[in-house]
N, CA, C and O atoms as a Maestro MAE file, in Angstrom:
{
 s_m_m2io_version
 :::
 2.0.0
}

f_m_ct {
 s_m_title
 :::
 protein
 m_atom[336] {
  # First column is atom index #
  i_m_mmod_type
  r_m_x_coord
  r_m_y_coord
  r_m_z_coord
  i_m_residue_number
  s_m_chain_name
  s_m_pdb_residue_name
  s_m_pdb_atom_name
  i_m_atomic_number
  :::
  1 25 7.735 7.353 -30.633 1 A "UNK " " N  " 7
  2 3 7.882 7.887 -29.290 1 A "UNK " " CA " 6
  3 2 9.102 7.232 -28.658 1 A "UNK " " C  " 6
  4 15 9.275 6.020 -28.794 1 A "UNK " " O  " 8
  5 25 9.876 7.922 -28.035 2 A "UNK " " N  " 7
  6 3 11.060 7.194 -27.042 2 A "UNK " " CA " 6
  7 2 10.795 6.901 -26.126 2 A "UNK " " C  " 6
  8 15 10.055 7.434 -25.300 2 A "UNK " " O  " 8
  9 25 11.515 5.735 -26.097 3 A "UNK " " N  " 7
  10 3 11.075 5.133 -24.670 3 A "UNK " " CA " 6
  11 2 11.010 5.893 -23.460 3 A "UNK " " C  " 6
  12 15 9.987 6.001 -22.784 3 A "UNK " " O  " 8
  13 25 12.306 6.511 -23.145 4 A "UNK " " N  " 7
  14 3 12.163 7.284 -21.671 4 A "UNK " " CA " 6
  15 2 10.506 8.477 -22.136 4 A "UNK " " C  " 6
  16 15 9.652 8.810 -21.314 4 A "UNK " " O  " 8
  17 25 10.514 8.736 -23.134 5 A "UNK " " N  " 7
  18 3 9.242 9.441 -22.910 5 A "UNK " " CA " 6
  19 2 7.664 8.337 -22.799 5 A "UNK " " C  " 6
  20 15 6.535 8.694 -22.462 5 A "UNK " " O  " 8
  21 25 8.114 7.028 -23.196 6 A "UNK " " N  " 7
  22 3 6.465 6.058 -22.815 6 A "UNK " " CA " 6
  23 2 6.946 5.747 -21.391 6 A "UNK " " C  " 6
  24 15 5.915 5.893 -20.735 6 A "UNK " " O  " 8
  25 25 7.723 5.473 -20.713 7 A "UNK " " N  " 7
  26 3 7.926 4.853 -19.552 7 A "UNK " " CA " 6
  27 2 7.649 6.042 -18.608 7 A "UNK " " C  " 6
  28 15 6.980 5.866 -17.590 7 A "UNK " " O  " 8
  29 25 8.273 7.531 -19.008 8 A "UNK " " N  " 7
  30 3 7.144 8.440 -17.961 8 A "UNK " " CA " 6
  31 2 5.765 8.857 -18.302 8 A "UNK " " C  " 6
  32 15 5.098 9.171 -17.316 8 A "UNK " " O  " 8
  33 25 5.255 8.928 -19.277 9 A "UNK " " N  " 7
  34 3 4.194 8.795 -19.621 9 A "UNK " " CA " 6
  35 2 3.160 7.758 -18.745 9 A "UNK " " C  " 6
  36 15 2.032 7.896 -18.273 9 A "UNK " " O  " 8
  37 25 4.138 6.664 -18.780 10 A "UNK " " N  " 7
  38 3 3.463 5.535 -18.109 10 A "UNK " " CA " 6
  39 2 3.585 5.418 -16.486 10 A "UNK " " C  " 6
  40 15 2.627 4.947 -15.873 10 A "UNK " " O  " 8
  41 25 4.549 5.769 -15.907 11 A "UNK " " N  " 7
  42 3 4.501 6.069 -14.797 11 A "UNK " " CA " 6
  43 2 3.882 7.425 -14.211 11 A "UNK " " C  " 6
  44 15 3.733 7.571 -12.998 11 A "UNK " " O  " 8
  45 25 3.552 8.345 -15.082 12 A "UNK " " N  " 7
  46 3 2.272 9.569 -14.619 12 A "UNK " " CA " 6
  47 2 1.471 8.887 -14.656 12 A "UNK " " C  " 6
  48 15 1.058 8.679 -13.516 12 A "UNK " " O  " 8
  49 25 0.899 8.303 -15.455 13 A "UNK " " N  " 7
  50 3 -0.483 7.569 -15.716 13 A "UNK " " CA " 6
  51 2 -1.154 6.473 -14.678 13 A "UNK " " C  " 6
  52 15 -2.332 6.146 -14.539 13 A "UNK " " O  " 8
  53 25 0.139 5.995 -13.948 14 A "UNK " " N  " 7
  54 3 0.081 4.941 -13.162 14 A "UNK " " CA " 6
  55 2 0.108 6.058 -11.310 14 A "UNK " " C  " 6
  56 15 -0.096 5.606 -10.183 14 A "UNK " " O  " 8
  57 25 0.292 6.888 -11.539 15 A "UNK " " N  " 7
  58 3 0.524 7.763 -10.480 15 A "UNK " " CA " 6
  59 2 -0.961 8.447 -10.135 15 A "UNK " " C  " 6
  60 15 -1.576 8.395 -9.070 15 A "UNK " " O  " 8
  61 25 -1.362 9.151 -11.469 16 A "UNK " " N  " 7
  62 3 -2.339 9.627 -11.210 16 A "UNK " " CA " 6
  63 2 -4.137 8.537 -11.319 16 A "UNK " " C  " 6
  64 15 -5.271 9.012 -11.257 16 A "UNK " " O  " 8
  65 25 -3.827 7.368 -11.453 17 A "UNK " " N  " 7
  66 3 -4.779 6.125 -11.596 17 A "UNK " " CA " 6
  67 2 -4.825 5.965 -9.854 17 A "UNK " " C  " 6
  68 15 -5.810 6.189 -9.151 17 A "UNK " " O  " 8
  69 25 -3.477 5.515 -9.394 18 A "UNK " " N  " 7
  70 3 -4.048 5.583 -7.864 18 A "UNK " " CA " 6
  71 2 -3.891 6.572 -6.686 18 A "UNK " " C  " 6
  72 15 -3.740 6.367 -5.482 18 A "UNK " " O  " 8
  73 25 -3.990 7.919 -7.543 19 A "UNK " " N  " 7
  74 3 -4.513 8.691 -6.492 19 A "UNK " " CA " 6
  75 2 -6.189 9.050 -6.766 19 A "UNK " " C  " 6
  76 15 -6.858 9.589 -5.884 19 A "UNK " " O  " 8
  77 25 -6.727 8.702 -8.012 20 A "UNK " " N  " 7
  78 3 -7.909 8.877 -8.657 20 A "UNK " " CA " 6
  79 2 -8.610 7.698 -7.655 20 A "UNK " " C  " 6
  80 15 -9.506 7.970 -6.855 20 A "UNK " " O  " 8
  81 25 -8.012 6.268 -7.853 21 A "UNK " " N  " 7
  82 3 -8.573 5.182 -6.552 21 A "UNK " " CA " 6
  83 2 -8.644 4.994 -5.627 21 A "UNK " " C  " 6
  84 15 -9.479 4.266 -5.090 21 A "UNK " " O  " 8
  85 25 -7.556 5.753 -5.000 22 A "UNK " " N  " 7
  86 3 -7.738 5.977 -3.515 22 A "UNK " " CA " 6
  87 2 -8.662 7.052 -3.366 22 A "UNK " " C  " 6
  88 15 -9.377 6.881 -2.378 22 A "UNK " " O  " 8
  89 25 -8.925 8.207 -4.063 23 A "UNK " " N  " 7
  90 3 -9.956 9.254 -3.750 23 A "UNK " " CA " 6
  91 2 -11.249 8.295 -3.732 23 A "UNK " " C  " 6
  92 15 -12.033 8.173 -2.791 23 A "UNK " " O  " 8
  93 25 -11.297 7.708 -4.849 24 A "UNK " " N  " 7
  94 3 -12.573 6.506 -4.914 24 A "UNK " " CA " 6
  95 2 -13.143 6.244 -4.067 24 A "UNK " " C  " 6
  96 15 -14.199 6.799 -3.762 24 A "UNK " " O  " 8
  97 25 -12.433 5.019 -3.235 25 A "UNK " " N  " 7
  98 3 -12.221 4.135 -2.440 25 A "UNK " " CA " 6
  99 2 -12.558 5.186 -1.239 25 A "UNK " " C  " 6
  100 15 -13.582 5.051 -0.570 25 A "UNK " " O  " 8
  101 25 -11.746 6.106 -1.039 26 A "UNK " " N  " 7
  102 3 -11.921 6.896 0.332 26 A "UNK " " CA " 6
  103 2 -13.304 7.745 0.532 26 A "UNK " " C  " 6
  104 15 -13.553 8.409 1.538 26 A "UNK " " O  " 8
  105 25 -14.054 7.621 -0.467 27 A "UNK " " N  " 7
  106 3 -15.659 8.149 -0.661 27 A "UNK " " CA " 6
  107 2 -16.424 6.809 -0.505 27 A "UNK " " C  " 6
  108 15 -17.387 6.579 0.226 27 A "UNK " " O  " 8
  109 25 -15.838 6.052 -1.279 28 A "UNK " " N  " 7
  110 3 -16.661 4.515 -0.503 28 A "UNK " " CA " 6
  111 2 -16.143 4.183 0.834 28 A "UNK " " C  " 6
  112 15 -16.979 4.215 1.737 28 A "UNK " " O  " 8
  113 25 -15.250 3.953 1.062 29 A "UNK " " N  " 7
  114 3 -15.279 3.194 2.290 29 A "UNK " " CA " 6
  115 2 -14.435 4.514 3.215 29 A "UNK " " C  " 6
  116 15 -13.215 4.503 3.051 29 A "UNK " " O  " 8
  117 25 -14.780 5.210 3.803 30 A "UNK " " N  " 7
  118 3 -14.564 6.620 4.624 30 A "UNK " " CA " 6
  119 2 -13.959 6.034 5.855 30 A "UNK " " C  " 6
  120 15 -14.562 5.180 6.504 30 A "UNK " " O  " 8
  121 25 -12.610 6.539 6.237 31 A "UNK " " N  " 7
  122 3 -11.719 5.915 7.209 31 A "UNK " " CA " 6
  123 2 -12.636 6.156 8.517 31 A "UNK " " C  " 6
  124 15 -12.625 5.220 9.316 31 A "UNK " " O  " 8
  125 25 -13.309 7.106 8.800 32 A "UNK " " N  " 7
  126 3 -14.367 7.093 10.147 32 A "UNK " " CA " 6
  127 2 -15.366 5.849 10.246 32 A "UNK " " C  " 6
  128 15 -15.727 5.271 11.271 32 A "UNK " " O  " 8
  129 25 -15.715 5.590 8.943 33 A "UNK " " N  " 7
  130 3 -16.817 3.857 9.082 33 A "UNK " " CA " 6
  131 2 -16.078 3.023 9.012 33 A "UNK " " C  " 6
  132 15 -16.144 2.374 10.056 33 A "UNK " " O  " 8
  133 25 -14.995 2.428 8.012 34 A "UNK " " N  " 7
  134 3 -14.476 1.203 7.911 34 A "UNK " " CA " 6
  135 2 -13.036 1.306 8.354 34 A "UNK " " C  " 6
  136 15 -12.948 2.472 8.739 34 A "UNK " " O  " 8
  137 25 -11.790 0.695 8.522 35 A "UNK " " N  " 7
  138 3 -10.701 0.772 8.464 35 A "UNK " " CA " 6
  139 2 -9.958 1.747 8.493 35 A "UNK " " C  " 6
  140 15 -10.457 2.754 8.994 35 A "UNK " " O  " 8
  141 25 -8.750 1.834 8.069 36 A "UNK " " N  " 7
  142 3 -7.541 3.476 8.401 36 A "UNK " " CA " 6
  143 2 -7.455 3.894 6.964 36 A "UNK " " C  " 6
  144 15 -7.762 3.082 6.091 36 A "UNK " " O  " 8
  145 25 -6.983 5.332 6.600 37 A "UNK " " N  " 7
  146 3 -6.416 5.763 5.559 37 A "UNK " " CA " 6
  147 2 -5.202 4.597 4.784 37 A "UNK " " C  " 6
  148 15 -4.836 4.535 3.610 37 A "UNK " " O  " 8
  149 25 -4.865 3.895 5.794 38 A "UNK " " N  " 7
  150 3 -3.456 2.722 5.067 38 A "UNK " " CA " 6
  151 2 -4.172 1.765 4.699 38 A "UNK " " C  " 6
  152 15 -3.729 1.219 3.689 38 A "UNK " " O  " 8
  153 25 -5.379 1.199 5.220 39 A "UNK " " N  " 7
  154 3 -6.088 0.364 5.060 39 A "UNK " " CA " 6
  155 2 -6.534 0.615 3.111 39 A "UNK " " C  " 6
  156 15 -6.253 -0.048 2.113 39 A "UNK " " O  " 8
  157 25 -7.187 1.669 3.287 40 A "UNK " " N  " 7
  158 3 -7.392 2.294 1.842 40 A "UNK " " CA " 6
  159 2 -6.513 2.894 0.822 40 A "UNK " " C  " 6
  160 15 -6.903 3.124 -0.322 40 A "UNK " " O  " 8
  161 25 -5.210 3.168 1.286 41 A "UNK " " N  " 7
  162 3 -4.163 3.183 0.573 41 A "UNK " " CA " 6
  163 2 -3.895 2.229 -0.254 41 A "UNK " " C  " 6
  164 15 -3.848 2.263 -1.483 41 A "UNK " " O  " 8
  165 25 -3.616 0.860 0.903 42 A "UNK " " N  " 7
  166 3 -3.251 -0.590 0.416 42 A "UNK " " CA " 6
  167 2 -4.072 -0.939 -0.616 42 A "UNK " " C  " 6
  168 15 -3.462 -1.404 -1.579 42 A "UNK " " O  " 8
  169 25 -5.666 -0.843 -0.769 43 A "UNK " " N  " 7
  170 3 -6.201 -1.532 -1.750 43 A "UNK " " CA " 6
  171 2 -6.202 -0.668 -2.572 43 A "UNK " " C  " 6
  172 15 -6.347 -1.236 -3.655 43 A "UNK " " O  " 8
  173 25 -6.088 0.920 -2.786 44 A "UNK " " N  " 7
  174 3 -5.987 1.648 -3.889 44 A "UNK " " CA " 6
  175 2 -4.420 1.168 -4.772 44 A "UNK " " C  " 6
  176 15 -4.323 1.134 -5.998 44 A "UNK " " O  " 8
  177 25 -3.629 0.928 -4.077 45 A "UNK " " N  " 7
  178 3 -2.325 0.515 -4.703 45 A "UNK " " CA " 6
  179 2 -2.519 -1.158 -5.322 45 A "UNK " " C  " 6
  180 15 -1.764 -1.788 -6.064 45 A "UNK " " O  " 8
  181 25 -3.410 -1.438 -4.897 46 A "UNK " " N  " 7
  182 3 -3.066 -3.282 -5.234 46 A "UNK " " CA " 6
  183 2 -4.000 -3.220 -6.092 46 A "UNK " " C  " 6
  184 15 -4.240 -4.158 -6.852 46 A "UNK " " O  " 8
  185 25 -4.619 -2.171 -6.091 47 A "UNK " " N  " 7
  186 3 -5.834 -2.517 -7.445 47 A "UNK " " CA " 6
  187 2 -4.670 -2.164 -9.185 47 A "UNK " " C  " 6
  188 15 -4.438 -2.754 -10.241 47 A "UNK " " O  " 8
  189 25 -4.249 -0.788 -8.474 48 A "UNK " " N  " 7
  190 3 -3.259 -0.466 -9.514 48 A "UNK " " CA " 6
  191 2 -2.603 -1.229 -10.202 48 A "UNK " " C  " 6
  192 15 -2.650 -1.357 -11.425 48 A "UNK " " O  " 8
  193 25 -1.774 -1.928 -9.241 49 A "UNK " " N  " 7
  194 3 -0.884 -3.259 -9.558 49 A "UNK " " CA " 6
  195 2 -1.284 -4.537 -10.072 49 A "UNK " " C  " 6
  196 15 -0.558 -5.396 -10.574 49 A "UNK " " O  " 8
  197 25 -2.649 -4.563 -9.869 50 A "UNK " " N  " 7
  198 3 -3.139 -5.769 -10.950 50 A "UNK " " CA " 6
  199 2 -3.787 -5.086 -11.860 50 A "UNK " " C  " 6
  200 15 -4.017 -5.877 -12.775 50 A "UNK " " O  " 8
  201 25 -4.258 -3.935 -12.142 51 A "UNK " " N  " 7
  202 3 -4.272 -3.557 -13.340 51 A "UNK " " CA " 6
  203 2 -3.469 -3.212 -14.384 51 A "UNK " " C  " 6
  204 15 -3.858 -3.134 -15.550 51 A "UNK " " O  " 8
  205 25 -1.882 -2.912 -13.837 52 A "UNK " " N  " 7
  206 3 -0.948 -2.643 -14.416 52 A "UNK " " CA " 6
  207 2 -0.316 -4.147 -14.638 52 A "UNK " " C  " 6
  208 15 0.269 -4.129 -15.721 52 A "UNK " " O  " 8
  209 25 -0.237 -5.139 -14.164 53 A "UNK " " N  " 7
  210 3 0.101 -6.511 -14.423 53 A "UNK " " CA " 6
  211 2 -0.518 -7.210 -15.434 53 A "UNK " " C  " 6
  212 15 0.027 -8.005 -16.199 53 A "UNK " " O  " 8
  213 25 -2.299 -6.711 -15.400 54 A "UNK " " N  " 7
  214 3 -2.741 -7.125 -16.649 54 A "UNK " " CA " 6
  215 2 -2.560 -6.699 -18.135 54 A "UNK " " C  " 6
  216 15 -2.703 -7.381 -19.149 54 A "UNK " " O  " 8
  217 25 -2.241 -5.515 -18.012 55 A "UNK " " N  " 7
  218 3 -1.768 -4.776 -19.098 55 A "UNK " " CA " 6
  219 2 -0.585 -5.005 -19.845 55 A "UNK " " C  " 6
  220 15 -0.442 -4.934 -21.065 55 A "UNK " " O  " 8
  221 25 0.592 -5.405 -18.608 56 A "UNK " " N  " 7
  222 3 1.870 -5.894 -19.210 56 A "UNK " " CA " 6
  223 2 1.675 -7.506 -19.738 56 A "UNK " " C  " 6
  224 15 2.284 -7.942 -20.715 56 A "UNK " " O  " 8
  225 25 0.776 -8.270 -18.968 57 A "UNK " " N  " 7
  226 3 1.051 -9.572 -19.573 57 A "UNK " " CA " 6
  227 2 -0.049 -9.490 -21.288 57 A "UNK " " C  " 6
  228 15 0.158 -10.249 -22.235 57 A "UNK " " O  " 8
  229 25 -0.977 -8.565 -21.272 58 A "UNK " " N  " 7
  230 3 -1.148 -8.002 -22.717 58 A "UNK " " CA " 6
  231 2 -0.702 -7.659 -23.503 58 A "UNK " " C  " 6
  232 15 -1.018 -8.016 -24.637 58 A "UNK " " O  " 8
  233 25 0.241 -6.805 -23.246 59 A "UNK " " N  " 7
  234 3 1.376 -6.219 -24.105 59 A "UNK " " CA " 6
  235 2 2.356 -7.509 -24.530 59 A "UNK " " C  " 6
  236 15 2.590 -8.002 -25.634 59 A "UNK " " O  " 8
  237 25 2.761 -7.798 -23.381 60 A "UNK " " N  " 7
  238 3 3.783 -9.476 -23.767 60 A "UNK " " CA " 6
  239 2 3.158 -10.486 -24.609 60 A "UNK " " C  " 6
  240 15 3.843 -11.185 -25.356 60 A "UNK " " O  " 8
  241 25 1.518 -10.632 -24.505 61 A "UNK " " N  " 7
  242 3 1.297 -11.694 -25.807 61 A "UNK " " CA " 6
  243 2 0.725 -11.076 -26.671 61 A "UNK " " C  " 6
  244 15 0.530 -12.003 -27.456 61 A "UNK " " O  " 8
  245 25 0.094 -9.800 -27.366 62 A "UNK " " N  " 7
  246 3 0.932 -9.264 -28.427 62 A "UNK " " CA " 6
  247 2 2.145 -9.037 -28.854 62 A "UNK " " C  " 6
  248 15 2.433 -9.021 -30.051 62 A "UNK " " O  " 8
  249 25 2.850 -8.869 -28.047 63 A "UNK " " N  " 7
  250 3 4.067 -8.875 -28.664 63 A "UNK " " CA " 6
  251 2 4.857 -10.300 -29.012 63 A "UNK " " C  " 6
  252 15 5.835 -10.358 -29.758 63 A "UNK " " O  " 8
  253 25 4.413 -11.136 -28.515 64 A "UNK " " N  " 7
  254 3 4.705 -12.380 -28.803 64 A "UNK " " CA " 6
  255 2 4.068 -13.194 -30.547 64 A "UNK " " C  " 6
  256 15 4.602 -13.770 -31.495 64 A "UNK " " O  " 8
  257 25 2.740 -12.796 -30.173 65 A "UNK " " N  " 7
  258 3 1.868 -12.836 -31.840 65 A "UNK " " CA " 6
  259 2 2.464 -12.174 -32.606 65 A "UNK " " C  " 6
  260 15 3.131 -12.807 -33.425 65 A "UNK " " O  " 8
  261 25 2.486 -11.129 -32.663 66 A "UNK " " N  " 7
  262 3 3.276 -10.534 -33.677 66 A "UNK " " CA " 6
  263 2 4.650 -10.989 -33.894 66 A "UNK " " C  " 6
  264 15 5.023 -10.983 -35.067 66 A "UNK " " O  " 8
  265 25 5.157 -11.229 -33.349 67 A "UNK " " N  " 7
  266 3 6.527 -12.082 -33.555 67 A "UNK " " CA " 6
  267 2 6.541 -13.655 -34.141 67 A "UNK " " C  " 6
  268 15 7.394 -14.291 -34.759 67 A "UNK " " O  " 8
  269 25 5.301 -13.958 -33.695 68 A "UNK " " N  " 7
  270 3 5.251 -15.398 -34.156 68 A "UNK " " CA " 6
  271 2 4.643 -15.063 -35.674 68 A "UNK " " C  " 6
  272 15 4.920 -15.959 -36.472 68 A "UNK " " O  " 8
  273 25 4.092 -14.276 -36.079 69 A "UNK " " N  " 7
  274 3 3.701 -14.035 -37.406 69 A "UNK " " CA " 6
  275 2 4.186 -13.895 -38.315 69 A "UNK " " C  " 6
  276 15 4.080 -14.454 -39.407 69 A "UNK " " O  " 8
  277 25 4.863 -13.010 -37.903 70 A "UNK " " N  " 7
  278 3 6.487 -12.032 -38.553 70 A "UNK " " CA " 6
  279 2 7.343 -13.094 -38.947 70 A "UNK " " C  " 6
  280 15 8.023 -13.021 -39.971 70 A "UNK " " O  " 8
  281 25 7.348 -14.395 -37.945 71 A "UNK " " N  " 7
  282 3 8.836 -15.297 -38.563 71 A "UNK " " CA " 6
  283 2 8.078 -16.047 -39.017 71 A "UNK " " C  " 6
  284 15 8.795 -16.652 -39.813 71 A "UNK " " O  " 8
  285 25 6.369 -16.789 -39.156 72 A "UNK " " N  " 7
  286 3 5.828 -17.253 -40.447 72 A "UNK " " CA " 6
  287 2 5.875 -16.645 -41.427 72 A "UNK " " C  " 6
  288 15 5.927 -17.441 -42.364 72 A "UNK " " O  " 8
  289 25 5.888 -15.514 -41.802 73 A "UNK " " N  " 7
  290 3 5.931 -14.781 -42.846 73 A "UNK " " CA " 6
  291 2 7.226 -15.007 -43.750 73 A "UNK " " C  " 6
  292 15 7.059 -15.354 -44.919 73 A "UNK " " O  " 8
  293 25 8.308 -14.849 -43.325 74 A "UNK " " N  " 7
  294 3 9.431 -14.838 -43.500 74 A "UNK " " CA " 6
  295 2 10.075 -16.182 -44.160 74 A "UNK " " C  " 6
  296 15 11.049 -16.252 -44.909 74 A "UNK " " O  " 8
  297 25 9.269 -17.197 -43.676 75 A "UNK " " N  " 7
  298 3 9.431 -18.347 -44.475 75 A "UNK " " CA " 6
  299 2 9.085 -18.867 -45.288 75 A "UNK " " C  " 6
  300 15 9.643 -19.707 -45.994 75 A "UNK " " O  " 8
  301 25 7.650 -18.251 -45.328 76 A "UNK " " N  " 7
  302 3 7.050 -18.393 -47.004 76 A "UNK " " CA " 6
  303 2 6.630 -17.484 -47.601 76 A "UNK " " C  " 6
  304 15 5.503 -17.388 -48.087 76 A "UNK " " O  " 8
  305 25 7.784 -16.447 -47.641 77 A "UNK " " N  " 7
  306 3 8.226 -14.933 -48.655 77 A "UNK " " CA " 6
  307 2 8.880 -15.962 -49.791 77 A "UNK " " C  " 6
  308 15 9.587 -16.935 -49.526 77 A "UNK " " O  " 8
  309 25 8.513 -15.556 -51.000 78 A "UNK " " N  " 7
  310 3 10.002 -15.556 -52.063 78 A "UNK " " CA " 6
  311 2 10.998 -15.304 -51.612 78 A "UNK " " C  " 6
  312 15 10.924 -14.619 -50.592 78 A "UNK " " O  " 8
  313 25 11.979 -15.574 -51.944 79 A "UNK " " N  " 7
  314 3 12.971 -15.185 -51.765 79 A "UNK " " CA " 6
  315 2 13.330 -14.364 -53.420 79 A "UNK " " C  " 6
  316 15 12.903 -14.706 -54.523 79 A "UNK " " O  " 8
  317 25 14.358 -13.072 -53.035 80 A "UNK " " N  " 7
  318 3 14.271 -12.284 -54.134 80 A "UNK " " CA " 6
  319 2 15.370 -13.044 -54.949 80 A "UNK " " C  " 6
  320 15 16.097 -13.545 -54.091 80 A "UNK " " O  " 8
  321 25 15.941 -13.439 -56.444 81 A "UNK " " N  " 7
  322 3 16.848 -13.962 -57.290 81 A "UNK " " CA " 6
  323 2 17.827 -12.571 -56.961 81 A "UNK " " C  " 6
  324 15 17.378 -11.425 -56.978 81 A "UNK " " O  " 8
  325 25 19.340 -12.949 -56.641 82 A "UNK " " N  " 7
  326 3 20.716 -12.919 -56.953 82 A "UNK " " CA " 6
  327 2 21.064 -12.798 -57.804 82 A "UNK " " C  " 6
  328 15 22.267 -13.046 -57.722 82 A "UNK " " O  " 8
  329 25 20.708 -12.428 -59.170 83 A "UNK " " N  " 7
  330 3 21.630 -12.081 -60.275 83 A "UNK " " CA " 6
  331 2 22.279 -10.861 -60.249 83 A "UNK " " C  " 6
  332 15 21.662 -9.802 -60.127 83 A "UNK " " O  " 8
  333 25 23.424 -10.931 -60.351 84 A "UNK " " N  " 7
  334 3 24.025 -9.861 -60.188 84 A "UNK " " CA " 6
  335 2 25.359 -9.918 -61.410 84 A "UNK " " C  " 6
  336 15 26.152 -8.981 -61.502 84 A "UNK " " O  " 8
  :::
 }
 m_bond[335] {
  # First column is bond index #
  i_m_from
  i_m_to
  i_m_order
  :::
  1 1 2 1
  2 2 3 1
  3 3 4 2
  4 3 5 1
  5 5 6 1
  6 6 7 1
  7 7 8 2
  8 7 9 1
  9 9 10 1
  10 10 11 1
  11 11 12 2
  12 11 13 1
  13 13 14 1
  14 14 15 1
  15 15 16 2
  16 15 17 1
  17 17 18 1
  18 18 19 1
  19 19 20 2
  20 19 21 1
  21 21 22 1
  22 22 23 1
  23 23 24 2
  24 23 25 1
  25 25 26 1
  26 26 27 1
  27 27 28 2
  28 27 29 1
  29 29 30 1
  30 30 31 1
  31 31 32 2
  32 31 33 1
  33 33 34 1
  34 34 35 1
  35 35 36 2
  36 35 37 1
  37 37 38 1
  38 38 39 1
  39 39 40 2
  40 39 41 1
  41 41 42 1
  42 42 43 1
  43 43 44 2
  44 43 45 1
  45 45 46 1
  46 46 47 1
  47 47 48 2
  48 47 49 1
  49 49 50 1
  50 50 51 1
  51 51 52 2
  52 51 53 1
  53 53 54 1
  54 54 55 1
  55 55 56 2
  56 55 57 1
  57 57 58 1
  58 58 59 1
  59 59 60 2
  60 59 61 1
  61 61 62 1
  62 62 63 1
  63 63 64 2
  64 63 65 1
  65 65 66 1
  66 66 67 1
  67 67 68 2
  68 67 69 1
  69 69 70 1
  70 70 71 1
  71 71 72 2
  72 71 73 1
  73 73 74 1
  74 74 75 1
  75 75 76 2
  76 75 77 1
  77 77 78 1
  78 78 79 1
  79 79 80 2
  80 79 81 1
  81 81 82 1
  82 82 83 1
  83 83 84 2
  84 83 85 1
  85 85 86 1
  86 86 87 1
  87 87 88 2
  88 87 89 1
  89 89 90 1
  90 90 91 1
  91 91 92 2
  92 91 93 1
  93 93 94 1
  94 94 95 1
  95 95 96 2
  96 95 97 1
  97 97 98 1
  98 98 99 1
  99 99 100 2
  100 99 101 1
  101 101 102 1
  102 102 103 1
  103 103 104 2
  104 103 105 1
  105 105 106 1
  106 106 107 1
  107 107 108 2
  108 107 109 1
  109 109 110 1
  110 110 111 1
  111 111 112 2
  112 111 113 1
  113 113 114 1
  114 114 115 1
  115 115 116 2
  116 115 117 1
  117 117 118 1
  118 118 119 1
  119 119 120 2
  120 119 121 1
  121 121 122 1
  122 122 123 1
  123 123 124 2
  124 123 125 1
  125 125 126 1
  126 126 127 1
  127 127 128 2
  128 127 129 1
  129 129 130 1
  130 130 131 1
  131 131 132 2
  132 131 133 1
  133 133 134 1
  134 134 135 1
  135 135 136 2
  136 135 137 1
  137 137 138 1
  138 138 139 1
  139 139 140 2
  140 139 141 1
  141 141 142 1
  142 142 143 1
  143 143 144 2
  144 143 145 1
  145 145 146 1
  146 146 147 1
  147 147 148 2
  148 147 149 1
  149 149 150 1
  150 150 151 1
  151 151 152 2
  152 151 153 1
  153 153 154 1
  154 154 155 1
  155 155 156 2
  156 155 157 1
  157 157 158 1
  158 158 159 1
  159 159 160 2
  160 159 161 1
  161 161 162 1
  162 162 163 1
  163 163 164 2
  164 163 165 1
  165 165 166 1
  166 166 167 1
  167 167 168 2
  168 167 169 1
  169 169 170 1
  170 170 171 1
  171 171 172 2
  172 171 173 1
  173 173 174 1
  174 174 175 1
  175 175 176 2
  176 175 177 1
  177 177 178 1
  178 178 179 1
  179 179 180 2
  180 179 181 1
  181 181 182 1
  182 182 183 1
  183 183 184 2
  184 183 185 1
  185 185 186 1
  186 186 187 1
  187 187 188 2
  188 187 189 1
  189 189 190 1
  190 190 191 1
  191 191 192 2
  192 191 193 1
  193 193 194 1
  194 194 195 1
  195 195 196 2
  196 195 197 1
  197 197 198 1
  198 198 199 1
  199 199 200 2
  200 199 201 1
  201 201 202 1
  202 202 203 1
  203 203 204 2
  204 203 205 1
  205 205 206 1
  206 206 207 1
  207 207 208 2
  208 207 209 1
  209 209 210 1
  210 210 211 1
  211 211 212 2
  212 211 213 1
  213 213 214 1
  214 214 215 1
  215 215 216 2
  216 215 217 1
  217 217 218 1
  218 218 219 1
  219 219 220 2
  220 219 221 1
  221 221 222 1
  222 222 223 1
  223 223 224 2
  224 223 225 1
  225 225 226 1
  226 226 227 1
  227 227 228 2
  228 227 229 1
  229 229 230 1
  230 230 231 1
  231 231 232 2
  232 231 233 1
  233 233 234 1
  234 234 235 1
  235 235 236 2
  236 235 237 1
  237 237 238 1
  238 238 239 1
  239 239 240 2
  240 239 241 1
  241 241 242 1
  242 242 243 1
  243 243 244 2
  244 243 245 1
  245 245 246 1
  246 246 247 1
  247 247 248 2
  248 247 249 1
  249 249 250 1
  250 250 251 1
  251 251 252 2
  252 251 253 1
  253 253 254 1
  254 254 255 1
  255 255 256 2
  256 255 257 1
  257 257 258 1
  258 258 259 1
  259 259 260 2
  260 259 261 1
  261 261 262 1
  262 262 263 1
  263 263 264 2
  264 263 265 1
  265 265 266 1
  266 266 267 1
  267 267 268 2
  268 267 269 1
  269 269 270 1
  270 270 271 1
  271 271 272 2
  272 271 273 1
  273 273 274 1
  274 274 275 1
  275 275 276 2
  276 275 277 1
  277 277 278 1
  278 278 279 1
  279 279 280 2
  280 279 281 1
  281 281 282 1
  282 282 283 1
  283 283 284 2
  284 283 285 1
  285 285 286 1
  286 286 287 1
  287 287 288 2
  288 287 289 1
  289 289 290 1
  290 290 291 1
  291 291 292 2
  292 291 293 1
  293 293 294 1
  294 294 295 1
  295 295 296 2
  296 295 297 1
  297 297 298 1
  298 298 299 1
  299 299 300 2
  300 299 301 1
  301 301 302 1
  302 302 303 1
  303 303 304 2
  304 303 305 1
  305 305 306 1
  306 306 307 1
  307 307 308 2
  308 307 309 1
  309 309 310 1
  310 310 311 1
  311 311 312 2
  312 311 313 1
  313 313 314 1
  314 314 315 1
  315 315 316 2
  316 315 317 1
  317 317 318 1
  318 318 319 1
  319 319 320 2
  320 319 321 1
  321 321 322 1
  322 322 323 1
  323 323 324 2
  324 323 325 1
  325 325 326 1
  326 326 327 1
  327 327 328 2
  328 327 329 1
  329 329 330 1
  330 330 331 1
  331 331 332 2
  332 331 333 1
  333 333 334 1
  334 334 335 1
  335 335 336 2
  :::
 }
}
């Protein structure tokens, strides 16, 4: 997959997550009983954002393991013989 196609992929995904939470949120906590529509905006967006923060610092230490594996590997490969 190319990137510009995971990064919109990922930004639909992240688009339609907090309008799905704010609909949530706005059935739980109904701007006539608790707080304003911004009030419930704000936490539909900050939920997003630490869910999307957790995800990236996931992605970063897999991707880090795998890298640390990859260059153990590499050091105790054979090395292939040079005769030529």
């Amino acid at each position: 997959m190319r990137l510009s196609t995971a990064v919109g992929l990922a930004m639909l995904a992240g688009v339609v997550l907090a309008g799905v939470g704010e609909w949530i949120l706005f059935a739980a906590f109904h701007p006539q009983r608790r707080g304003t529509s911004v009030d419930v905006t704000k936490l539909a967006l900050t939920v997003v954002g630490g869910v999307g923060g957790v995800v990236a610092l996931v992605i970063a230490y897999r991707v880090s393991a795998i890298s640390s594996r990859a260059d153990s590997w590499k050091g105790s490969a054979p090395r292939p013989s040079s005769s030529a």
